[in-house]
C-alpha positions in Angstrom: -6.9 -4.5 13.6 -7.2 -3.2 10.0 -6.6 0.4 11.1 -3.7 -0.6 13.1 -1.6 -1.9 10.3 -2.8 1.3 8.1 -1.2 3.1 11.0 2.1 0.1 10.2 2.0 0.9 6.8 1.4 4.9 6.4 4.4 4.5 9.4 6.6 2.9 6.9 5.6 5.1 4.0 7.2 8.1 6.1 9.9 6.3 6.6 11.7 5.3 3.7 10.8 8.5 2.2 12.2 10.7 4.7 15.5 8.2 3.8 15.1 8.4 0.1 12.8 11.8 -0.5 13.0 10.9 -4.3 12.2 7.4 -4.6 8.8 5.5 -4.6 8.1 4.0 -1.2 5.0 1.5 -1.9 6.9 -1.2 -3.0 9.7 -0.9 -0.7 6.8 -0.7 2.5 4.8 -3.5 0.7 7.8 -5.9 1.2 8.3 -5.3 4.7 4.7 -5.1 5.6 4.2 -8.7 4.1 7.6 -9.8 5.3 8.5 -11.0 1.9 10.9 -11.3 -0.4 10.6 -8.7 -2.6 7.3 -6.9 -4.4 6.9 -5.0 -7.6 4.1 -2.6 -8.8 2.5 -3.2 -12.6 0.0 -0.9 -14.0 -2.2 -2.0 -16.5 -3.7 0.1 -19.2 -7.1 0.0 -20.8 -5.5 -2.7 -23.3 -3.9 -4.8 -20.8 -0.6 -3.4 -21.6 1.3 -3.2 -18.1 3.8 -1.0 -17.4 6.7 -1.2 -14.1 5.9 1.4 -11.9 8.4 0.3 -9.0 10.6 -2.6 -7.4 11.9 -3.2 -3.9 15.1 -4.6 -5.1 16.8 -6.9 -8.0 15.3 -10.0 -7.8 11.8 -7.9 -7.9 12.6 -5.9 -10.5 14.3 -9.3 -13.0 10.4 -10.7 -11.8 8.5 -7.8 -13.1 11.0 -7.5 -16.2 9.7 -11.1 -17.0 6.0 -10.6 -16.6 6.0 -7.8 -18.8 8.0 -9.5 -21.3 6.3 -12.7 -21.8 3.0 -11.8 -20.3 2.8 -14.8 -17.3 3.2 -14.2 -14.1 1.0 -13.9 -10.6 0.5 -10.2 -11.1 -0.6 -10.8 -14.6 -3.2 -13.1 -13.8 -4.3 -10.6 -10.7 -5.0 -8.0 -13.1 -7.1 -9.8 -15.9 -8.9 -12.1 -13.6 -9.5 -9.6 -10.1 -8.4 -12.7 -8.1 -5.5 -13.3 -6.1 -3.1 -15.5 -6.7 -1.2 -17.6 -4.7 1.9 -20.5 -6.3 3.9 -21.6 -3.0 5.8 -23.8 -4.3 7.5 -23.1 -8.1 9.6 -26.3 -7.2 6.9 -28.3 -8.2 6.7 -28.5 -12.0 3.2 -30.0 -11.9 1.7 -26.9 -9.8 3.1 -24.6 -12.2 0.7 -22.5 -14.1 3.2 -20.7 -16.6 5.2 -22.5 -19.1 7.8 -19.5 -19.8 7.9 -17.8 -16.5 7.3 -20.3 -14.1 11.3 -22.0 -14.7 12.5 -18.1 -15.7 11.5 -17.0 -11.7 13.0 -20.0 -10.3 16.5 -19.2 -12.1 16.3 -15.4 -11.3 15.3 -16.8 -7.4 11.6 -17.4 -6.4 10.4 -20.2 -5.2 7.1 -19.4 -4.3 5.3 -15.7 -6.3 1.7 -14.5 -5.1 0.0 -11.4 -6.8 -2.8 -8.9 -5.6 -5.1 -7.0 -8.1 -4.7 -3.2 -7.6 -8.4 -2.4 -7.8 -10.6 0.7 -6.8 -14.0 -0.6 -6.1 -14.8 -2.6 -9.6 -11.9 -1.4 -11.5 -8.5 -2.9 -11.7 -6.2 -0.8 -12.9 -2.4 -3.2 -11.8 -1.4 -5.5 -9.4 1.0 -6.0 -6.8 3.8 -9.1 -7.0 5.1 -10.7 -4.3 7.6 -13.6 -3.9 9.6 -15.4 -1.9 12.9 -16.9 -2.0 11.5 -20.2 -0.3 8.7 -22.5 -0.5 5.5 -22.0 1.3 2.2 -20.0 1.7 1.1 -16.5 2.9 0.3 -16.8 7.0 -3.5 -15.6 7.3 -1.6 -11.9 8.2 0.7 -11.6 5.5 -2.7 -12.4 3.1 -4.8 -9.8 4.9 -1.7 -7.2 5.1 -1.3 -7.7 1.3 -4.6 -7.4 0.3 -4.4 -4.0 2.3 -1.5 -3.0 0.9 -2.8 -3.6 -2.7 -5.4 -1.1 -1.5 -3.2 1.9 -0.3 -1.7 1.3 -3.3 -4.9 2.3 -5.5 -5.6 4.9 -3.2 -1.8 6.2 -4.1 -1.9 5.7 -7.2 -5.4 7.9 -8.1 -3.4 10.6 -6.4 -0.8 10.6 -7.8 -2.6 10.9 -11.2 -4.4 13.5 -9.9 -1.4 15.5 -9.5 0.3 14.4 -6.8 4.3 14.1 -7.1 5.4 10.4 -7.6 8.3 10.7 -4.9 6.1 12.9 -2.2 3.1 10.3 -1.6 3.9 10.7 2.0 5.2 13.7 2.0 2.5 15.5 4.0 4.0 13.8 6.8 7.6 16.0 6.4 5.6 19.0 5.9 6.2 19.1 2.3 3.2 19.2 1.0 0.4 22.2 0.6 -2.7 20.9 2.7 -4.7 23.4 4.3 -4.5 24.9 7.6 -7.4 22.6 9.0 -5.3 19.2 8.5 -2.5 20.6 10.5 -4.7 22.1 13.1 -6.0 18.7 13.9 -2.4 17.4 13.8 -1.5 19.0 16.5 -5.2 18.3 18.6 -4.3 14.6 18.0 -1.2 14.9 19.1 -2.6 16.8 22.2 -4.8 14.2 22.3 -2.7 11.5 22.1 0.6 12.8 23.7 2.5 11.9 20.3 4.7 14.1 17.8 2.7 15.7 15.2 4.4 13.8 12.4 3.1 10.7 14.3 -0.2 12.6 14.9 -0.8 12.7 10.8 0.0 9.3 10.7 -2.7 8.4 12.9 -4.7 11.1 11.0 -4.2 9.5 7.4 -4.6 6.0 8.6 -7.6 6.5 10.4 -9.2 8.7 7.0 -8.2 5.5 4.9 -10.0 2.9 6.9 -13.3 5.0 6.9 -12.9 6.4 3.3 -12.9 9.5 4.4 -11.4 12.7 2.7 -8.5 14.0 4.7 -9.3 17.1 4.8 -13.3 16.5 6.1 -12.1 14.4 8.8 -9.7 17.5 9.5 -12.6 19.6 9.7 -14.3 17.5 11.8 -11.2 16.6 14.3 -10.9 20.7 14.6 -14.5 21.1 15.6 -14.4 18.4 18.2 -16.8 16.1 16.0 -14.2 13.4 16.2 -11.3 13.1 18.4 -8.3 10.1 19.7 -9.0 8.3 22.6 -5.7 8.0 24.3 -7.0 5.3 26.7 -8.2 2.8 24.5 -6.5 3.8 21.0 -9.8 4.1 19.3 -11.4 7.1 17.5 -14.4 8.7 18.5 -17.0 10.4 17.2 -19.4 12.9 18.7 -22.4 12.7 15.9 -24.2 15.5 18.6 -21.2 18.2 18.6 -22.3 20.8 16.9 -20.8 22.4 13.6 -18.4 25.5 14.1 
């Protein structure tokens, strides 16, 4: 289920920032989330200049080097086009789509690349890169996970432009962060209601406001006036469109 592996990745997120408070998790969590290789994060500007925004290790970051510099790659073609795009096999000279970075990846150690446009609703703003260090396509889960991924990432990304700080994007979960009273109220009802921590509780919280574009704080609101609340029993959310408004 989609909002289970929001619940995965939002998991992760808390993770290796509570390891490394002053790094960027996405790309790291994208990696593992795909079970992949490595992944990288471009950003593209209004004239298609792209810019490195993170790397999950070496091999990435040598990848994302190389699409900036000569302006090939699977995330390059993400961004212009919208499309993903999938090369399993770099190997095979014929399949190839990129003259210059197509040989470049295999030396640095690729052997199969995929890229995800970063994209909220019509506009793409950067693209995640994936690869692999052997031959073969995404599994029907890694796809959907990536496209997912390449979605949080958007989602991160606005909000972090809107002020947020690059190395806190999960940092609401440590308690870091200056939300209102209301989102850790219904915190700790979910975690009432779902006999969890209340770090796991937000988790829930922020993975279940993702998957029904929700702002965090209004689905707070409603959690604390009993609108909407965890069913323990069968792991789904509910909500009660009759409660009335407090």
């Amino acid at each position: 289920m989609t909002t289970d592996r929001l619940v995965d990745i939002f998991a992760l997120m808390a993770q290796h920032e509570r390891e490394d408070p002053h790094g960027v998790s996405l790309c790291a969590v994208a990696a593992e989330i795909t079970k992949l290789s490595g992944a990288g994060i471009a950003l593209t500007s209004s004239d298609e200049q792209a810019s490195r925004l993170c790397t999950s290790n070496r091999i990435a970051g040598d990848l994302m080097n190389l699409e900036i510099t000569v302006g090939e790659g699977p995330g390059t073609d993400a961004s212009k086009t919208g499309q993903a795009v999938d090369e399993q096999n770099l190997l095979v000279t014929e399949s190839a789509r990129w003259v210059i970075y197509a040989p470049r990846a295999l030396a640095a150690g690729a052997r199969a690349v995929f890229g995800f446009p970063i994209r909220i609703g019509a506009v793409r703003f950067g693209s995640l890169s994936l690869f692999r260090d052997q031959p073969g396509p995404l599994s029907e889960p890694q796809a959907s996970d990536a496209y997912l991924m390449a979605s949080v990432i958007g989602r991160a990304i606005l909000a972090m432009q809107a002020g947020a700080l690059r190395g806190g994007l999960a940092g609401e979960l440590e308690g870091t962060s200056n939300f209102d009273f209301s989102v850790h109220q219904a915190a700790g009802m979910v975690a009432v209601q779902g006999s969890m921590t209340v770090k796991d509780a937000l988790v829930m919280l922020r993975a279940h406001a993702f998957a029904i574009n929700k702002d965090l704080t209004m689905l707070a609101i409603s959690v604390v006036a009993r609108r909407t609340h965890f069913d323990q029993e069968d792991g789904n959310w509910v909500d009660v469109l009759s409660a009335p408004d407090q």
